[in-house]
MARSE-824530 format. One record per residue (C-alpha): x, y, z; residue number from 0; residue in one letter. Coordinates in pm, 1 decimal, decimal comma. Each point is the difference from the previous one (the first is absolute). Layout:
BEGIN
pt px:X&py:Y&pz:Z&i:NUM&aa:A;
...
REM end
This chain:
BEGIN
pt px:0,0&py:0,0&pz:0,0&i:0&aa:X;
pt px:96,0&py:318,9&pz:-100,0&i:1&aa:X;
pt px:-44,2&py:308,7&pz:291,3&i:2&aa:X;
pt px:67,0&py:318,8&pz:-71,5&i:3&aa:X;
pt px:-3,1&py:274,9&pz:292,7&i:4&aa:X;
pt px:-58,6&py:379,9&pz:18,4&i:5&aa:X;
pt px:-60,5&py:272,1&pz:176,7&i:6&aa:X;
pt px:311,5&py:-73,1&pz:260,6&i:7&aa:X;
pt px:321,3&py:223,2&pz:-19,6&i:8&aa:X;
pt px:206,7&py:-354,9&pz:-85,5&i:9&aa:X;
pt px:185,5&py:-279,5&pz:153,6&i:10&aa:X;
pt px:207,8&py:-47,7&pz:199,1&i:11&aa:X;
pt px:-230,2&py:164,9&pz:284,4&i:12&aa:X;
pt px:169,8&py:280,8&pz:134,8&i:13&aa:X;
pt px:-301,7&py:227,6&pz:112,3&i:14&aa:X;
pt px:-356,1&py:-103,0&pz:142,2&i:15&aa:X;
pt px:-218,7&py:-315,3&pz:41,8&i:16&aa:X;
pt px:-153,0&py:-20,9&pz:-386,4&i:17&aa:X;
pt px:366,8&py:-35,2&pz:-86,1&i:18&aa:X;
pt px:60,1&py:-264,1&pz:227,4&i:19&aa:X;
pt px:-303,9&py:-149,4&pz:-59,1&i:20&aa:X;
pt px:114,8&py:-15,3&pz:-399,9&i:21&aa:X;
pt px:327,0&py:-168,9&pz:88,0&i:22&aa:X;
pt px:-48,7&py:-286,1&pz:265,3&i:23&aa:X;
pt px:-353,3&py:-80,5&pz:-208,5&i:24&aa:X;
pt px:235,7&py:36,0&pz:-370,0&i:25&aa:X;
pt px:293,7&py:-157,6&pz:98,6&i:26&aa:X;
pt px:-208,6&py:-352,5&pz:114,3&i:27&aa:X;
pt px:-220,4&py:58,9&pz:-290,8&i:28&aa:X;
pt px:319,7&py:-50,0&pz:-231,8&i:29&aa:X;
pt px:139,9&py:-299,1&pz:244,4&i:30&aa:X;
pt px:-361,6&py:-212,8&pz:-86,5&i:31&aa:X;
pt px:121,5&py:71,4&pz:-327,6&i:32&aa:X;
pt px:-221,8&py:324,0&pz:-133,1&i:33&aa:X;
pt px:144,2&py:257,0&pz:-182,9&i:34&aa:X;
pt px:-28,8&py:343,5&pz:193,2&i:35&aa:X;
pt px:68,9&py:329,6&pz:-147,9&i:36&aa:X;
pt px:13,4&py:316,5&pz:220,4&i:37&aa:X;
pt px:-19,3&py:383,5&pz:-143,2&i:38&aa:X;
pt px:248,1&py:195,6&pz:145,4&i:39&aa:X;
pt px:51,9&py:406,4&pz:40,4&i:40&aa:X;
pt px:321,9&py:91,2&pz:-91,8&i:41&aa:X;
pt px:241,5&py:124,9&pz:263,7&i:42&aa:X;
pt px:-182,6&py:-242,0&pz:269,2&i:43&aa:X;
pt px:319,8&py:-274,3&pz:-92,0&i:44&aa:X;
pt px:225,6&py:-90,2&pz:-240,4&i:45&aa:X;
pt px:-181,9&py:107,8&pz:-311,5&i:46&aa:X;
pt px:242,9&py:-241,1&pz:-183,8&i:47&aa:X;
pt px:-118,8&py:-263,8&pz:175,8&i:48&aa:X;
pt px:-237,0&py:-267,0&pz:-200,8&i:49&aa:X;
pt px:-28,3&py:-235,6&pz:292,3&i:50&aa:X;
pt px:-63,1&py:-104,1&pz:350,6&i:51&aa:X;
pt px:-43,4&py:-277,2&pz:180,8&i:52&aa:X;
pt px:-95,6&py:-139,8&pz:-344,2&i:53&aa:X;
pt px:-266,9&py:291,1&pz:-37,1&i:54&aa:X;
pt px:9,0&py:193,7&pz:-323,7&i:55&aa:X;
pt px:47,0&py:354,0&pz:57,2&i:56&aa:X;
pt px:-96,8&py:262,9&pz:-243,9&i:57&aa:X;
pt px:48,4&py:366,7&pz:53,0&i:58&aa:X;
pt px:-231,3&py:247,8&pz:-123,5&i:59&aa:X;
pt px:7,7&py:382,3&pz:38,3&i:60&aa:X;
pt px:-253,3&py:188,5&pz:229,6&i:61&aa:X;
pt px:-30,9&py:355,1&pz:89,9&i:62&aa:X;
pt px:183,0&py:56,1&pz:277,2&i:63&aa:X;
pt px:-310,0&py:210,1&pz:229,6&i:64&aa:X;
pt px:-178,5&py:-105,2&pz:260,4&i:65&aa:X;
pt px:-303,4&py:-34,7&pz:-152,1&i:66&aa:X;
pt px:95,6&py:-91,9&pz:-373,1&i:67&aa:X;
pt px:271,9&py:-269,6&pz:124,2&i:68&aa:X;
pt px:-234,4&py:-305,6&pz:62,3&i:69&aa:X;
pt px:-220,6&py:115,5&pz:-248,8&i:70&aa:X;
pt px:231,8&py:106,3&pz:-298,8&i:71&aa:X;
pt px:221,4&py:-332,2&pz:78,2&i:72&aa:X;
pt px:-333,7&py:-232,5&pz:-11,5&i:73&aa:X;
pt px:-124,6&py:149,1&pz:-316,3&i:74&aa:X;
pt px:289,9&py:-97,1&pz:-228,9&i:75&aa:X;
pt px:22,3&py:-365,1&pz:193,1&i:76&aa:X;
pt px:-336,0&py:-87,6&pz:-91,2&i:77&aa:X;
pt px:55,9&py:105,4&pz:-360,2&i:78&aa:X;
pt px:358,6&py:-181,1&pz:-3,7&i:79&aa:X;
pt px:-157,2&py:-305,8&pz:164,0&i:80&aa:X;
pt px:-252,5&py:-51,3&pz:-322,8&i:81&aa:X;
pt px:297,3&py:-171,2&pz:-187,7&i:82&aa:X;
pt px:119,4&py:-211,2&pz:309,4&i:83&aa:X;
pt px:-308,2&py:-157,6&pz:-64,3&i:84&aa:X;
pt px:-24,9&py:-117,2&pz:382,8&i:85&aa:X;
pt px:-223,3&py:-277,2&pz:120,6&i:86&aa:X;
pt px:-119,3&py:257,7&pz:282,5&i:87&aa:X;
pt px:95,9&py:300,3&pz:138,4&i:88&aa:X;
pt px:51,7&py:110,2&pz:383,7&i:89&aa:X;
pt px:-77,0&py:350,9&pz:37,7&i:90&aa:X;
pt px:47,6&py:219,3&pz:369,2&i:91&aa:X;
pt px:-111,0&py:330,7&pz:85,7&i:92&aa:X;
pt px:-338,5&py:107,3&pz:-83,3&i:93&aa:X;
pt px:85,3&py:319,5&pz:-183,9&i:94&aa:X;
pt px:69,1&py:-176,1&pz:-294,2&i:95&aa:X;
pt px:-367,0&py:-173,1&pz:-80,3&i:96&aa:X;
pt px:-89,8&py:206,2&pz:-284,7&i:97&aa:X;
pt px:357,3&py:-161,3&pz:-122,7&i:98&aa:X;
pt px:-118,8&py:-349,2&pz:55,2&i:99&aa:X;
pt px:-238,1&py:122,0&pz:-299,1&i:100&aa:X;
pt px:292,8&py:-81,9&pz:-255,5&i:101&aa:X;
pt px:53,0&py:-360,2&pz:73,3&i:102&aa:X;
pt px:-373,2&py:-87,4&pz:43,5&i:103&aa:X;
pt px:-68,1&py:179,4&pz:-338,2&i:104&aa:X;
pt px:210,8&py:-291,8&pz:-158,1&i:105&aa:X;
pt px:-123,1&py:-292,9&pz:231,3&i:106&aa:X;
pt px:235,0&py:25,7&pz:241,2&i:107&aa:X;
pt px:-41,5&py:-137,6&pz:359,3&i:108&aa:X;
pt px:82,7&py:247,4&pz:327,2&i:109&aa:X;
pt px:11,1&py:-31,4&pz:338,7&i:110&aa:X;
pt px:46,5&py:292,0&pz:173,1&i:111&aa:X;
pt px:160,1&py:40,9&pz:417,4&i:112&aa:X;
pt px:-134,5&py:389,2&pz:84,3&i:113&aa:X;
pt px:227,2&py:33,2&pz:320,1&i:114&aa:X;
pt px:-204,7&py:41,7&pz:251,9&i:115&aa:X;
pt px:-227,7&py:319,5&pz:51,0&i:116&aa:X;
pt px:231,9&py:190,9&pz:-216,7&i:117&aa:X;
pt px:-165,3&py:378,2&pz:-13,0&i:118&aa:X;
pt px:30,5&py:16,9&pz:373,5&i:119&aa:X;
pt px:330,1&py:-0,6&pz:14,0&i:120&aa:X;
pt px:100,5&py:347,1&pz:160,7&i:121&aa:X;
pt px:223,2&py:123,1&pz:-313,4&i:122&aa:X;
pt px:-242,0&py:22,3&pz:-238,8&i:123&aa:X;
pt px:-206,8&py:325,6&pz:-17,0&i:124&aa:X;
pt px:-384,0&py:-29,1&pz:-56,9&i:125&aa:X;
pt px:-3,6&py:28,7&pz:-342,6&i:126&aa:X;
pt px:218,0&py:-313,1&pz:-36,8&i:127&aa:X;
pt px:-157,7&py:-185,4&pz:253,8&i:128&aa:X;
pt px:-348,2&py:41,1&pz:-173,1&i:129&aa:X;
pt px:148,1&py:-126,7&pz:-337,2&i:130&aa:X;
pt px:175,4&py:-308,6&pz:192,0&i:131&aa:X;
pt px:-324,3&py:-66,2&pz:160,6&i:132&aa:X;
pt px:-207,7&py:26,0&pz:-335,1&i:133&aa:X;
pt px:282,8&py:-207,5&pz:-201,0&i:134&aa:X;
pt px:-34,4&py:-241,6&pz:358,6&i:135&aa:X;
pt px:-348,1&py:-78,5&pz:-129,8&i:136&aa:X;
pt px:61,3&py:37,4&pz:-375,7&i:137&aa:X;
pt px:244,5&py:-321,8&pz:97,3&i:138&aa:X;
pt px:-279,8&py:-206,2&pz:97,2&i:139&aa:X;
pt px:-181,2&py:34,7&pz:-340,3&i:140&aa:X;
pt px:296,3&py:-41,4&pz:-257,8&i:141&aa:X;
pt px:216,5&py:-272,0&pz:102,8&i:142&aa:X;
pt px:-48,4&py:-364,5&pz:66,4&i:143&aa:X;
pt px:64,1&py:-80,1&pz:349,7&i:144&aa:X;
pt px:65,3&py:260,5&pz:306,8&i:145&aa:X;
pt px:289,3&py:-112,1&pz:253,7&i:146&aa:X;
pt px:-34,2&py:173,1&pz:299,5&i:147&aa:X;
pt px:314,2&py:-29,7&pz:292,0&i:148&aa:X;
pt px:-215,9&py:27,8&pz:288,4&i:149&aa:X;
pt px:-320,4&py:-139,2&pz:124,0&i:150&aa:X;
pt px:-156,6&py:310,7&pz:97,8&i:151&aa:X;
pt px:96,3&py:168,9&pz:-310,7&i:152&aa:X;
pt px:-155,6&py:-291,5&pz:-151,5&i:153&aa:X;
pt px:-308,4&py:19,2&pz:134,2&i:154&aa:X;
pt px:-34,2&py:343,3&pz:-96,5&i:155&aa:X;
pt px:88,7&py:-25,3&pz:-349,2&i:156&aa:X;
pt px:-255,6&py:-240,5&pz:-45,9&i:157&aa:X;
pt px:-289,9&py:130,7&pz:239,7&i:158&aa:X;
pt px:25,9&py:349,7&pz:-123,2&i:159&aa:X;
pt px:146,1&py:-72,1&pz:-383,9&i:160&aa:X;
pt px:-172,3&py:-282,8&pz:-81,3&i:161&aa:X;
pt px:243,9&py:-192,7&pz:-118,3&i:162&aa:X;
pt px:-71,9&py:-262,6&pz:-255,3&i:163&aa:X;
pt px:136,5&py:-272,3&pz:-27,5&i:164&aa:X;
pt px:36,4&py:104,9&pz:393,7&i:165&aa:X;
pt px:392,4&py:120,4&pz:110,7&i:166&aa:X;
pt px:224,3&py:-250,8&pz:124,0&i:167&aa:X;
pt px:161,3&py:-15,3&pz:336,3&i:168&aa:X;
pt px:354,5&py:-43,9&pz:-82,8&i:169&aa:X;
pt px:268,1&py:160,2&pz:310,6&i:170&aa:X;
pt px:349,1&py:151,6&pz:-51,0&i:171&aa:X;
pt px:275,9&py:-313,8&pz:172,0&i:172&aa:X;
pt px:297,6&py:-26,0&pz:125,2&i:173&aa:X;
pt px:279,2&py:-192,9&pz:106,3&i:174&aa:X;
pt px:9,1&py:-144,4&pz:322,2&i:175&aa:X;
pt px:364,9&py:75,5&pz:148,2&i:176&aa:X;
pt px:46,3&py:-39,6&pz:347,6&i:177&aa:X;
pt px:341,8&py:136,0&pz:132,0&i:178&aa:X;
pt px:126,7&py:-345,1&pz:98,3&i:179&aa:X;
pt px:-33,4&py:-60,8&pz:-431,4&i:180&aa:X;
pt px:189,7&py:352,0&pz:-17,7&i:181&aa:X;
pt px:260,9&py:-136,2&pz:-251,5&i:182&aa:X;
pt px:166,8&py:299,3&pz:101,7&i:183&aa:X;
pt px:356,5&py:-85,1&pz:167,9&i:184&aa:X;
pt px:45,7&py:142,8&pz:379,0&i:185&aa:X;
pt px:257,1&py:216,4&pz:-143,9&i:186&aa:X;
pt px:-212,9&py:182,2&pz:-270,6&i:187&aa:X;
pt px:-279,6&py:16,4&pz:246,0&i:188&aa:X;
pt px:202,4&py:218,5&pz:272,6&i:189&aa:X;
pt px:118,0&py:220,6&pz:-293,6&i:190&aa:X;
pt px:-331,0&py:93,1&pz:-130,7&i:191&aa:X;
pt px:-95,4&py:91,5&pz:318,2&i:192&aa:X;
pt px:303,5&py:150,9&pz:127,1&i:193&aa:X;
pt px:-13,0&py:247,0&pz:-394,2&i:194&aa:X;
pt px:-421,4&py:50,9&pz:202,8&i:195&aa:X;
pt px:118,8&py:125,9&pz:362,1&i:196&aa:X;
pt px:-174,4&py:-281,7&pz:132,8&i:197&aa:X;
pt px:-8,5&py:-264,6&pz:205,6&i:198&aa:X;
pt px:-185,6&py:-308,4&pz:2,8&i:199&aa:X;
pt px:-352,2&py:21,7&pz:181,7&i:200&aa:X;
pt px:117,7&py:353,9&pz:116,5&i:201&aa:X;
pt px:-203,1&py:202,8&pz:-289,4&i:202&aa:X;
pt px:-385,1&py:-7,2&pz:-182,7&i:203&aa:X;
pt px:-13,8&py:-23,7&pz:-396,2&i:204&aa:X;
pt px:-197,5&py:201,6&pz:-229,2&i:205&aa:X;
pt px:111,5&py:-81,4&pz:-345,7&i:206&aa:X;
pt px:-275,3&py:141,4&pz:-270,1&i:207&aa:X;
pt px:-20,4&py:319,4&pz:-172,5&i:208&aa:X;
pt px:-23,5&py:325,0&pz:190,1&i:209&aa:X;
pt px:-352,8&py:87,1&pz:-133,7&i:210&aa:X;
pt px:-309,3&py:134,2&pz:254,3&i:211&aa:X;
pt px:-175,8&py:-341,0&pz:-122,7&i:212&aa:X;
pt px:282,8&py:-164,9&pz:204,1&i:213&aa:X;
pt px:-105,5&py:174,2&pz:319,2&i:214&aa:X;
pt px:347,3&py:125,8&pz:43,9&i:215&aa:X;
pt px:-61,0&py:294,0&pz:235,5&i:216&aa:X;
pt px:-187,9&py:-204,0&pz:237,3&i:217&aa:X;
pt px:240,7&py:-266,1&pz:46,3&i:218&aa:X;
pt px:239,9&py:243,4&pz:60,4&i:219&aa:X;
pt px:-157,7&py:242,2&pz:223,1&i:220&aa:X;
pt px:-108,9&py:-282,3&pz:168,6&i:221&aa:X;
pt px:357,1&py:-129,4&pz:53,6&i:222&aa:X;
pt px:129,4&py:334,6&pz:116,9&i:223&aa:X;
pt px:-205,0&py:-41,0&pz:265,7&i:224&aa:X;
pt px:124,2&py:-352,4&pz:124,6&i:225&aa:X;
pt px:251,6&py:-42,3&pz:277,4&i:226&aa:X;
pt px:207,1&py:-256,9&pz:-147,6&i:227&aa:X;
pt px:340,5&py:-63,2&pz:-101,7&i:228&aa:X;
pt px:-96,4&py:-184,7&pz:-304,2&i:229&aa:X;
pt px:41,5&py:225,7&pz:-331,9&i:230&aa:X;
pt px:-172,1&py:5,8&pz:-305,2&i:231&aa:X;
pt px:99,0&py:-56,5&pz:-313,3&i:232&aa:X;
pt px:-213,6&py:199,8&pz:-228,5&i:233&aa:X;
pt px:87,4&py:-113,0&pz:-362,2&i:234&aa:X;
pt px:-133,3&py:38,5&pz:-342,3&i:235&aa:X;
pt px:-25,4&py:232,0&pz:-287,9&i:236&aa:X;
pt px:-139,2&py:355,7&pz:12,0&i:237&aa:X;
pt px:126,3&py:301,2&pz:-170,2&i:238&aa:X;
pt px:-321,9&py:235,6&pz:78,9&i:239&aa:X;
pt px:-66,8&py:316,4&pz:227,8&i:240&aa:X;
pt px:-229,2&py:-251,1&pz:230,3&i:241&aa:X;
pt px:330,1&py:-287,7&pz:-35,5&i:242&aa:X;
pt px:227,0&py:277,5&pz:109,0&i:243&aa:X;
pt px:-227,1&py:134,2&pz:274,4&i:244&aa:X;
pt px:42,4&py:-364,6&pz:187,4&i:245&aa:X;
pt px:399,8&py:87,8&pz:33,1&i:246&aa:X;
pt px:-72,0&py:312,0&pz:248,9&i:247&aa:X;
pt px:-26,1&py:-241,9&pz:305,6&i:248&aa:X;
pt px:223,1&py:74,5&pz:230,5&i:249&aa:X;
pt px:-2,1&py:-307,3&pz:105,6&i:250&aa:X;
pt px:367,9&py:-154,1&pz:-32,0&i:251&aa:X;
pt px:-129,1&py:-397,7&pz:41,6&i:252&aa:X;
pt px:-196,7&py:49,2&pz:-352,7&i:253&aa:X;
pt px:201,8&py:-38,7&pz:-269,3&i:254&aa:X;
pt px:-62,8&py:61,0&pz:-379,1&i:255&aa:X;
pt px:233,2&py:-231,9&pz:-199,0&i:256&aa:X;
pt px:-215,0&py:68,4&pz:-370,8&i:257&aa:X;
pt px:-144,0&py:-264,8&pz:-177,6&i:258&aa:X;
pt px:148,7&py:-358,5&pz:43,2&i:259&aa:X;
pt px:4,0&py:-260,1&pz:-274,5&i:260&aa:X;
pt px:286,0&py:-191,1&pz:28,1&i:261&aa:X;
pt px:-184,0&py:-368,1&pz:89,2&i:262&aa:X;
pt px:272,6&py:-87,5&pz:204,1&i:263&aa:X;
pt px:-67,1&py:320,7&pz:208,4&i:264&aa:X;
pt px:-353,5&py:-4,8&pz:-10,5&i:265&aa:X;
pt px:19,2&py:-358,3&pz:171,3&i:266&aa:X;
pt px:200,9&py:31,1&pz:261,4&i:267&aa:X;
pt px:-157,1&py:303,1&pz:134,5&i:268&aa:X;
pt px:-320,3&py:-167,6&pz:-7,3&i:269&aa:X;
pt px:146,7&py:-259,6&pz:248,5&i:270&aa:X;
pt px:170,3&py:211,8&pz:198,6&i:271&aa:X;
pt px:-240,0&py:261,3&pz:126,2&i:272&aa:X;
pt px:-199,5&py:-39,3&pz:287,4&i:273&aa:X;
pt px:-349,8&py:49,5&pz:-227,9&i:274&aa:X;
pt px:-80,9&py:176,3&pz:-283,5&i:275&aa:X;
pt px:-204,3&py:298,2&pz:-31,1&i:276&aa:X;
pt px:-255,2&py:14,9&pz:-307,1&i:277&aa:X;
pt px:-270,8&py:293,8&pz:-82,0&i:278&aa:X;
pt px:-149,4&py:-152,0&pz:-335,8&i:279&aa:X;
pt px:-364,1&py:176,1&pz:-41,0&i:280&aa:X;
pt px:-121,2&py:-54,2&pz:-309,3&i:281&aa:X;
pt px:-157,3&py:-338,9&pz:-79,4&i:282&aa:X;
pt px:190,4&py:-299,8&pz:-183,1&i:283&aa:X;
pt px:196,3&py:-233,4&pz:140,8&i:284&aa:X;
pt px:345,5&py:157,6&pz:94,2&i:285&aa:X;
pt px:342,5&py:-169,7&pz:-101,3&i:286&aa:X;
pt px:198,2&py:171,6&pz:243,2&i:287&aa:X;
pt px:-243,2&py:-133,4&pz:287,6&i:288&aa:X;
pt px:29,2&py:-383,8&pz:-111,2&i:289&aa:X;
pt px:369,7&py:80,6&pz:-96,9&i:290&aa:X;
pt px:25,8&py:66,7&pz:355,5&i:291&aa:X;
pt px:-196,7&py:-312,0&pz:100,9&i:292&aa:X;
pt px:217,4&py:-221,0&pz:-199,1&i:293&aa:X;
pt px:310,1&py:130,5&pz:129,6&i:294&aa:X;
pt px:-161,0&py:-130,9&pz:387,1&i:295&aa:X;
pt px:-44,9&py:346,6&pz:69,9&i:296&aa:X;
pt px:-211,3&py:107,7&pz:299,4&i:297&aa:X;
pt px:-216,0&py:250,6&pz:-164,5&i:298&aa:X;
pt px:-203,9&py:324,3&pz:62,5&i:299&aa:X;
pt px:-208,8&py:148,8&pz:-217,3&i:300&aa:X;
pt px:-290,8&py:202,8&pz:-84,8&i:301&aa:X;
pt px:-363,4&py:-114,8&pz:73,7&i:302&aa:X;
pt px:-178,4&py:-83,2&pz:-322,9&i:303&aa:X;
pt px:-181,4&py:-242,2&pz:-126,1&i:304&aa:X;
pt px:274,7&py:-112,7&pz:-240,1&i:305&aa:X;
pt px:274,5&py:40,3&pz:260,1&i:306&aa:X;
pt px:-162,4&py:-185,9&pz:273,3&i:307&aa:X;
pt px:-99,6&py:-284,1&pz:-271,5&i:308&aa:X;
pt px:336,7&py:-71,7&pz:-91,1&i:309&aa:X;
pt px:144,2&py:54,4&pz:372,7&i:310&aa:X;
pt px:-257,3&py:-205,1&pz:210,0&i:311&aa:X;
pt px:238,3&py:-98,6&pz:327,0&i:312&aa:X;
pt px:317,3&py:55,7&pz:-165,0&i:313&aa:X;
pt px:19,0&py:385,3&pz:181,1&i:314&aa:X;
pt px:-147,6&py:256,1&pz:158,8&i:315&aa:X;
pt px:-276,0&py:238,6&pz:-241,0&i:316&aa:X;
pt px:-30,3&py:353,8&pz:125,2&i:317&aa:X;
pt px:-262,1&py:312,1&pz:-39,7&i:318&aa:X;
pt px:105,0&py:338,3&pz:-200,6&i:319&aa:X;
pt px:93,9&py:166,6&pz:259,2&i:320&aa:X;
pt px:327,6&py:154,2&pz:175,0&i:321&aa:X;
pt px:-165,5&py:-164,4&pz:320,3&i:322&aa:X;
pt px:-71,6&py:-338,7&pz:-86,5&i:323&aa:X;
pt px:314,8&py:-40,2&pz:-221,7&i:324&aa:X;
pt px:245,4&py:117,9&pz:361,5&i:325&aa:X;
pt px:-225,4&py:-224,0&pz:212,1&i:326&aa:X;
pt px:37,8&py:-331,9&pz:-225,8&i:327&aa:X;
pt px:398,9&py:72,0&pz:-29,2&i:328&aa:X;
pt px:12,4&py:32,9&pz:352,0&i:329&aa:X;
pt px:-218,9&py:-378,8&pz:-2,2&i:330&aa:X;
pt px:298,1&py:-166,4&pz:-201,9&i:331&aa:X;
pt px:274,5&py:171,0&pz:156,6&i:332&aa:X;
pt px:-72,8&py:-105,0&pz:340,0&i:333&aa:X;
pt px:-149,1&py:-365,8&pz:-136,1&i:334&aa:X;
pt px:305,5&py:-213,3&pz:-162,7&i:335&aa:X;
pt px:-176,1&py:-317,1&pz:39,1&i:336&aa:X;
pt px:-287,2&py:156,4&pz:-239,2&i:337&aa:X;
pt px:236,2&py:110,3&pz:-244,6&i:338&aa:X;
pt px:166,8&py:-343,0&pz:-39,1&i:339&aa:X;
pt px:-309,7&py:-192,6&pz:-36,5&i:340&aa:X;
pt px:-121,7&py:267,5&pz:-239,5&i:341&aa:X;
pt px:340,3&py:-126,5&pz:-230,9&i:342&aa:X;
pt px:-89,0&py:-345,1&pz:2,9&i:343&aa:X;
pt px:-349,8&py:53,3&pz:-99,1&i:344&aa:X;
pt px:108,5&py:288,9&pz:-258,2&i:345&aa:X;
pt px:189,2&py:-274,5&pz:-211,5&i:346&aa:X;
pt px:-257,4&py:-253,7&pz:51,5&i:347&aa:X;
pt px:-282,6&py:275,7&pz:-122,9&i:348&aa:X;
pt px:193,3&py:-5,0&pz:-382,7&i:349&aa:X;
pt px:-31,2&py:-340,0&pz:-23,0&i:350&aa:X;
pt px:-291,5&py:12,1&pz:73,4&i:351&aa:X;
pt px:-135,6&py:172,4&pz:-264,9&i:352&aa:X;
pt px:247,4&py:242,4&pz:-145,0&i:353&aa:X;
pt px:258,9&py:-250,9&pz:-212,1&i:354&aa:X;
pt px:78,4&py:150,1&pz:-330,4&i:355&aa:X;
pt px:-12,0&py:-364,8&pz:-110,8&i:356&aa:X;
pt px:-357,9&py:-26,7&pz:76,3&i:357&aa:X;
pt px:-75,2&py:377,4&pz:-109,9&i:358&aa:X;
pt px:134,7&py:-145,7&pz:-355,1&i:359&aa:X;
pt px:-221,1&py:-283,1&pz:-17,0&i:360&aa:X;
pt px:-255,1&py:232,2&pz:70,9&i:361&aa:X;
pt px:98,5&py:255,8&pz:-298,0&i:362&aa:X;
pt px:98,9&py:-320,7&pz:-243,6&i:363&aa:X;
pt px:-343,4&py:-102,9&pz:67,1&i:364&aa:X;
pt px:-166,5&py:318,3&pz:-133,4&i:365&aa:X;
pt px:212,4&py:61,7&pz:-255,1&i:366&aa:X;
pt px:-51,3&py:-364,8&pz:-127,2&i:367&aa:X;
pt px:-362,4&py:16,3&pz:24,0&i:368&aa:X;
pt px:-7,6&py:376,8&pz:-236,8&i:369&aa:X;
pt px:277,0&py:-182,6&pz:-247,8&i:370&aa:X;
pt px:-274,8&py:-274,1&pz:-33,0&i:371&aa:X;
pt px:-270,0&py:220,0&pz:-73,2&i:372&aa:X;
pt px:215,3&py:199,0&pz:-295,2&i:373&aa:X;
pt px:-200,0&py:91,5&pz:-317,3&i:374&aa:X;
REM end
């Protein structure tokens, strides 16, 4: 079977969870023996590169704004894509529906993964959000099958939208690694943190993009306030006036090391901080919560429905709000015994559900089913 994929920036992943999502899923796609072909933005990778992990890549031009990027970068995909001539055709983000036009015109098959409740993510302004939500619902009418990361999201897709055929409950994964399955040597692992100013279970993680979807300023006013000798590690990208605003603490425990990618790195601070902080709002499954999870990671994180799905008793789920967020630090600081359990049941949580292995199956199952159905 022949896959083709757009509406991603490329692989290898190197920014959010639809990335991700396109690589673990791709990459065991093309081990079963599919053929998987990825459209790429230029300047996300190696533009020269053809290949990875046995995925095709091709690179395409976009216009580099933040509203034409997606858009711009989709548009001459699903024209390209007409001479790949692909069995079926994964599509994320639903700003690109009316795109999903092109294929269908010519009896293609599309599945399409909309990323959660997209238009109410805080940097969009409301003229954006209203087209994401209208192109949200256009989704549901043009292509073949909905995909849907999150039960709740789910649900509404399909009790508000709709859907028909209904959307498919298919989550994000991960990969359980425990820190005694590190593969990192002792050595490496006292480096890393040593290049951090850390020390093992002596700090809290936040490792996600410094965005007010994130919760950022209450996690950290909320740590300001903690007597504790712990400090906090506040990484991730953010180059804004709001990203830049979080570095005025005058706090000395937080520090803000910038984004972190190397996997190595990422690792090993996972299983070395006490727990890890994470402000997720909007809904969809989030990869940096069950990236956390697999890495045995005691866990924190925002109350949602999503959140608290994927969490159950692997952590502790606070309220938006400076008060809530100091009082449930001060519950794991001064509880050990809860924080360890809440490792052991993290790890055992992804394998629960959350294997990218089983997330494939899912996806290969879809896709399979569309391919059949090709006119």
């Amino acid at each position: 079977m022949r896959i083709a994929m757009i509406g991603i920036r490329g692989v290898p992943a190197k920014y959010g969870g639809l990335e991700t999502c396109g690589e673990e899923v791709g990459k065991r796609l093309v081990q079963r023996g599919h053929e998987v072909i990825v459209y790429c933005r230029p300047g996300y990778w190696d533009d020269s590169a053809t290949e990875y992990e046995g995925i095709r890549r091709i690179v395409l031009p976009s216009l580099k704004m933040k509203f034409t990027d997606t858009y711009s970068h989709s548009f001459l995909s699903m024209v390209h894509v007409l001479r790949q001539k692909p069995d079926a055709i994964l599509a994320f983000n639903p700003s690109i529906a009316s795109l999903c036009l092109i294929p269908k015109a010519f009896g293609y098959r599309v599945a399409l993964n909309p990323d959660g409740f997209d238009w109410r993510r805080e940097k969009w302004g409301p003229i954006a959000r209203g087209f994401i939500y209208a192109s949200a619902w256009l989704c549901t009418k043009v292509v073949d099958q909905m995909i849907i990361d999150a039960v709740s999201v789910c649900d509404y897709f399909n009790a508000t939208f709709h859907c028909a055929p209904p959307a498919v409950y298919i989550p994000n994964g991960a990969v359980p690694e425990p820190a005694s399955e590190s593969g990192v040597s002792e050595k490496d692992q006292a480096a890393i943190l040593e290049k951090y100013g850390v020390e093992k279970n002596k700090y809290l993680l936040f490792l996600s993009r410094h965005v007010p979807e994130n919760s950022c300023e209450y996690l950290i006013e909320a740590f300001e306030g903690v007597d504790t000798d712990m400090k906090l590690l506040f990484g991730g990208p953010g180059d804004s006036t709001y990203a830049q605003s979080l570095t005025a603490t005058k706090d000395p425990r937080i520090l803000f090391p910038g984004g972190i990618y190397d996997p190595d790195e990422v690792k090993v601070l996972h299983h070395a901080c006490y727990f890890v902080l994470h402000g997720n709002q909007p809904g969809g499954t989030s990869l940096g919560l069950l990236k956390a999870l697999g890495y045995g990671a005691c866990a924190m994180t925002l109350d949602t429905p999503d959140n608290a799905y994927a969490i159950r008793d692997a952590g502790v789920k606070y309220e938006l709000s400076v008060g809530d967020i100091r009082a449930k630090m001060r519950e794991l600081l001064d509880d050990p015994a809860k924080v360890e359990a809440c490792r052991v049941r993290a790890v055992g949580r992804v394998r629960e559900e959350y294997l990218w292995d089983v997330v494939t199956d899912k996806y290969e199952a879809v896709l399979t089913r569309l391919a059949g159905n090709q006119t």
